[in-house]
C-alpha positions, 0 to 999 in steps of 0.5 A: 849610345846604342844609336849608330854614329854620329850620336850623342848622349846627356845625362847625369850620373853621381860620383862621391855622393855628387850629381855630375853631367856627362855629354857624350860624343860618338862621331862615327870617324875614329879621333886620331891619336894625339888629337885631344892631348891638347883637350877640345873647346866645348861651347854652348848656347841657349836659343829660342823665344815663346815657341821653341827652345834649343840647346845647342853643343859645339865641340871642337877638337883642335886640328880635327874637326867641329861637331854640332849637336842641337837638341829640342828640350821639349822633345820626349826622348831628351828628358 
């Protein structure tokens, strides 16, 4: 997360002995207090054919805004 905003992060880390995904988001704009009490919607798709693959993430914070991040798993920095 040392990128300036907007950014996001995916990686793995291990908690009791489990290996779990993190996705992290710096928007760049401060999240409003209260925004995400309600949680946010997170979707996902897989897209893509026999010459490029995409991942794309979907945040939704309720009442505030959507962000969209699309990654190229072939890309050499998203392994």
């Amino acid at each position: 997360m040392t990128q300036d905003p907007p950014c996001f992060a995916l990686g793995m880390t291990e908690e009791r002995d489990q290996p779990c995904a993190v996705l992290a988001l710096r928007p760049g704009l401060e999240i409003p207090p209260g925004t995400t009490d309600l949680g946010f919607n997170l979707g996902y798709a897989v897209l893509g054919g026999a010459d490029f693959e995409l991942i794309q993430f979907t945040f939704e914070l309720y009442g505030f805004a959507t962000y969209n991040v699309q990654l190229n798993p072939s890309w050499s920095a998203a392994s």
